[in-house]
C-alpha positions as CSV (number, residue, x, y, z in Angstrom):
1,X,-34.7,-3.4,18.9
2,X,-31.3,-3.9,17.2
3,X,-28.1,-3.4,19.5
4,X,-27.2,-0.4,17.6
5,X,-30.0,1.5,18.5
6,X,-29.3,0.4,21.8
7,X,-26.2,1.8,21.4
8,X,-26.8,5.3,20.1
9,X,-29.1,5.6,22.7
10,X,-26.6,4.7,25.4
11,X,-24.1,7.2,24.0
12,X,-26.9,10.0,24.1
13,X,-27.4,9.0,27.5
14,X,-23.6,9.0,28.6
15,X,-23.6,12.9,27.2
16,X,-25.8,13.7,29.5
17,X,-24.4,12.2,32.4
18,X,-22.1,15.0,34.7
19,X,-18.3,14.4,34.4
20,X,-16.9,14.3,31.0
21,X,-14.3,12.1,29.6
22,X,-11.4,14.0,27.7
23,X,-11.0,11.1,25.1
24,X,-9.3,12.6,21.8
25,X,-10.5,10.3,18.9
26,X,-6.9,9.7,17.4
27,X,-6.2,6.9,14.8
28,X,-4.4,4.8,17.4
29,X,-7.6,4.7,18.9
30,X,-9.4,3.6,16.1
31,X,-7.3,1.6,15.0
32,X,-6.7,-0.2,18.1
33,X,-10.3,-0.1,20.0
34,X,-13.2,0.1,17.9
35,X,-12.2,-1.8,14.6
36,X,-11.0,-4.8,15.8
37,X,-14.3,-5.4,17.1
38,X,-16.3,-4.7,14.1
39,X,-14.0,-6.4,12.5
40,X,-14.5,-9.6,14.4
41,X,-18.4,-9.3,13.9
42,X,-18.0,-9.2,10.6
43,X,-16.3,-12.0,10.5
44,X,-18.4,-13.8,12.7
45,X,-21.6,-12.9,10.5
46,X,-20.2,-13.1,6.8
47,X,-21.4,-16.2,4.2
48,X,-19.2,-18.0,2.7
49,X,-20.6,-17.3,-0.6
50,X,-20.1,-13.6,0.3
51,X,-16.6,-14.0,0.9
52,X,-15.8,-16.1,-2.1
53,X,-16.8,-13.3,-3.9
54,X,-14.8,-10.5,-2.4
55,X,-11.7,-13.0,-2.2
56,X,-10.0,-10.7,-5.5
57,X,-10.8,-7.4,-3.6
58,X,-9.3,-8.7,-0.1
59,X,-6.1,-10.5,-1.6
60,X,-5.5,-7.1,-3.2
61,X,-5.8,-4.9,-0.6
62,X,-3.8,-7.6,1.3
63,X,-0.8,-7.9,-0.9
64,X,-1.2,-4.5,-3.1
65,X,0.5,-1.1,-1.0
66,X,-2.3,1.4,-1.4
67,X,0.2,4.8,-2.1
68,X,-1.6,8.0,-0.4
69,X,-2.9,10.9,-3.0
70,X,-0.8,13.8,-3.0
């Protein structure tokens, strides 16, 4: 079974449970909790040949500003 089934499952479960959490999903929290993580697994995981492809699209997004719509 993979982990993230695991994991769905495990958050189903937590709802269940009595007592609630009063977590407010913010983008510090995001930001600072669950993509660092993912990030880090995808790093882990990634080819080399995969990553010499995206090189172009990272450096941009690296060096580029991205201006907001609107």
């Amino acid at each position: 079974m993979p982990y993230t089934v695991g994991l769905v499952l495990a958050g189903i479960g937590l709802y269940f449970l009595p007592g609630r959490l009063d977590i407010q999903l913010s983008k510090d929290l995001i930001f600072q909790v669950f993509l660092p993580p993912l990030v880090f697994e995808a790093a882990l995981y990634i080819t080399w040949g995969e990553l010499r492809k995206d090189v172009p699209v990272i450096g941009r997004l690296a060096v580029v500003p991205i201006r907001p719509v609107g």
